[in-house]
C-alpha positions in Angstrom: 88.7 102.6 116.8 85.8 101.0 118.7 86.0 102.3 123.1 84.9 98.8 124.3 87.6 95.7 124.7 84.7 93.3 122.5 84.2 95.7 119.5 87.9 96.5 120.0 88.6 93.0 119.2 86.0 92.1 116.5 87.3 95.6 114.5 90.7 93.6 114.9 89.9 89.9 113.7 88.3 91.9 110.3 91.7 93.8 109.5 93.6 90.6 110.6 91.1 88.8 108.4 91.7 91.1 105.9 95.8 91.2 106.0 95.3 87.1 105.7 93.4 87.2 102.3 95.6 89.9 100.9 99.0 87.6 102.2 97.7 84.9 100.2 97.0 87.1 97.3 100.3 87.1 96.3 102.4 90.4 94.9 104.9 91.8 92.8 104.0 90.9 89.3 100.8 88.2 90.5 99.1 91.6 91.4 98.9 93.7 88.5 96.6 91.2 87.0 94.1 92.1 89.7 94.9 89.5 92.0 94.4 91.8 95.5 91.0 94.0 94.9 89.6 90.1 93.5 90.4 88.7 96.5 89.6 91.3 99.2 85.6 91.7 99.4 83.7 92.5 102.0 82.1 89.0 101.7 85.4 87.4 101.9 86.8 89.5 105.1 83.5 88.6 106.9 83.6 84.8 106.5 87.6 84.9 106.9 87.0 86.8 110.2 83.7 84.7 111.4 81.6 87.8 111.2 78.3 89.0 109.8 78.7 91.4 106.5 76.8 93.2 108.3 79.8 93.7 111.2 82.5 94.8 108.9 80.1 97.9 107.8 79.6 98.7 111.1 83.3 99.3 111.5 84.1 100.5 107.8 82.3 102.3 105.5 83.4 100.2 102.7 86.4 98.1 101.0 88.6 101.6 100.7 88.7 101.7 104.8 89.4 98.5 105.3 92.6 98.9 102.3 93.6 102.2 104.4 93.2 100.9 108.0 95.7 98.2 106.8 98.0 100.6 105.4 98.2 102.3 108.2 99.0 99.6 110.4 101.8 98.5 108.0 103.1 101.8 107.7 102.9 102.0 111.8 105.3 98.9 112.1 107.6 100.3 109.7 107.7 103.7 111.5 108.4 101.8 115.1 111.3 99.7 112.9 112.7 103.2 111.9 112.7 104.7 115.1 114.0 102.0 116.8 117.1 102.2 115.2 117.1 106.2 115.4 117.2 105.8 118.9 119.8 102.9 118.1 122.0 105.4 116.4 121.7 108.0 118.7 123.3 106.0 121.3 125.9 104.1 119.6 126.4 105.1 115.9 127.2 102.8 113.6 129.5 102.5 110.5 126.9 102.8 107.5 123.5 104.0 109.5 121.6 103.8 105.9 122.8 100.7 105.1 121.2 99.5 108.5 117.8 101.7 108.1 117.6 99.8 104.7 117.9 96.3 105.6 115.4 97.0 109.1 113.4 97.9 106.6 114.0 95.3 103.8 113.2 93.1 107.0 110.1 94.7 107.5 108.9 93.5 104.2 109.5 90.3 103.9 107.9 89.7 106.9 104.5 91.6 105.8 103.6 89.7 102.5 100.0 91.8 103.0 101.9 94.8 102.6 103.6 94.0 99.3 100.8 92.4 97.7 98.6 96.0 99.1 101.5 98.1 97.7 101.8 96.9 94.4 98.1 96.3 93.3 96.1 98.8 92.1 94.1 99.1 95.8 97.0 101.3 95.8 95.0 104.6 95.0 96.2 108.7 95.4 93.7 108.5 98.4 95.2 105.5 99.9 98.8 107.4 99.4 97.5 110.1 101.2 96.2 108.6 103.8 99.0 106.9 104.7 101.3 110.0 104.0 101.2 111.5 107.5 103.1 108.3 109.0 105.6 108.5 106.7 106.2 111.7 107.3 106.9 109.9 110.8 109.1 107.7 109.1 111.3 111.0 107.6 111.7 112.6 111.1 113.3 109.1 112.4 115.5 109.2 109.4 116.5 112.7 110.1 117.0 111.7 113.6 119.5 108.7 112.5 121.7 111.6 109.8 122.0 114.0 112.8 123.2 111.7 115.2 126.3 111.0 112.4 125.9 114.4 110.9 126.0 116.9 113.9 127.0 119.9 112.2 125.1 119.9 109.4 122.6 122.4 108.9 118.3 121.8 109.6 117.5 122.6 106.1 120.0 120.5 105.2 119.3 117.4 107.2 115.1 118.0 106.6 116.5 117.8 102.5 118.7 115.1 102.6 116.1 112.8 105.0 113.5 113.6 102.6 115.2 112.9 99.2 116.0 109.3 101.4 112.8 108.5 101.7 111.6 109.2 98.6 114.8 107.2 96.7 114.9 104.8 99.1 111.1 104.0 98.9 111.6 103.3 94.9 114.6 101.1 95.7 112.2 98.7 97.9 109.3 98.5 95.9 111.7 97.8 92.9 113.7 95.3 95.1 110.4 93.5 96.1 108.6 93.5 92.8 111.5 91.9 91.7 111.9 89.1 94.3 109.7 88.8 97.1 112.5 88.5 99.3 114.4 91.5 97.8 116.5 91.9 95.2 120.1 91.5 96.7 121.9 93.4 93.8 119.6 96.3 94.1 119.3 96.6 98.0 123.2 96.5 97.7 123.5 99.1 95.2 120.8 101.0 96.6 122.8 101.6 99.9 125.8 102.3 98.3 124.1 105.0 96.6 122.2 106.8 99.5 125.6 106.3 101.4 127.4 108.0 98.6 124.8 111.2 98.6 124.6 111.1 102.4 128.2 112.0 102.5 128.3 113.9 99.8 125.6 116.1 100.8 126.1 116.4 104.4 130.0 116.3 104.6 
């Protein structure tokens, strides 16, 4: 990230630029034909953006840093959303805290169409995965957060097990829900937090 306010906000307007192509790129099933990596070019950012090519490789080394600077941010919005209601939790506990950490984040989604149409193209690389993979890590200590606050007696091996087997289910349960219906599945969002509900309890008492 550029020191100076100007080159602070130029880096900005190419990853806005960015996000913007990759919204109207469409996802779930319009990117497997390709869709998103046709779209997003260097070329493309720079006009979208009102830049010199030249600009964008001053600020990224190539396409792949643009794809994982976007990531990021995503993934930083969805770790605020997850926190928020940790701390939510903490203070006032709810009746079904998954059921609300699912639909903050089935909010989250469809209001980041550049996200989906990112997620489920092939830009989506084991680089770009980990990349990303320390903020979601972020995402599992919220989560934990939100089980202990309901959970108080459980064990820290227990609650570091159960918030990571959540994240990884409940990650497959949105891109599923999403690739289905860009506004999410309602059937498998339900189901989906009956079942982490179910294996919460189960597991943690």
């Amino acid at each position: 990230m550029p020191r100076q306010q100007r080159s602070r906000q130029k880096h900005e307007r190419i990853l806005d630029a960015a996000d913007a192509l990759l919204a109207g790129a469409g996802d779930g099933a319009a990117t497997a034909t390709g869709a998103a990596a046709a779209t997003l070019t260097t070329t493309r950012i720079a006009e979208q953006a009102g830049v010199a090519v030249g600009s964008v490789y001053s600020y990224f080394a190539d396409k792949e840093a643009i794809v994982e600077a976007i990531a990021l941010r995503h993934w930083q919005r969805f770790g605020d959303l997850v926190a928020a209601s940790a701390e939510a939790e903490e203070q006032a506990p709810s009746d079904d805290p998954l059921a609300a950490v699912i639909d903050t984040l089935a909010a989250g989604f469809r209001g980041q169409p550049a996200f989906r149409a990112l997620w489920y193209s092939e830009l989506r690389t084991e680089r770009l995965r980990e990349a990303t993979r320390p903020v979601r890590d972020e995402v599992g200590a919220s989560l934990r957060r939100v089980l202990k606050a309901h959970w108080p007696g459980a064990s820290r091996q227990q609650l570091d097990t159960a918030a990571r087997m959540i994240v990884l289910v409940g990650d497959g349960i949105l891109r599923e829900a999403f690739r289905i219906d860009p506004d999410g599945d309602p059937t498998l969002l339900r189901e989906g937090r009956s079942m982490l509900r179910a294996y919460a309890e189960q597991t943690l008492g």
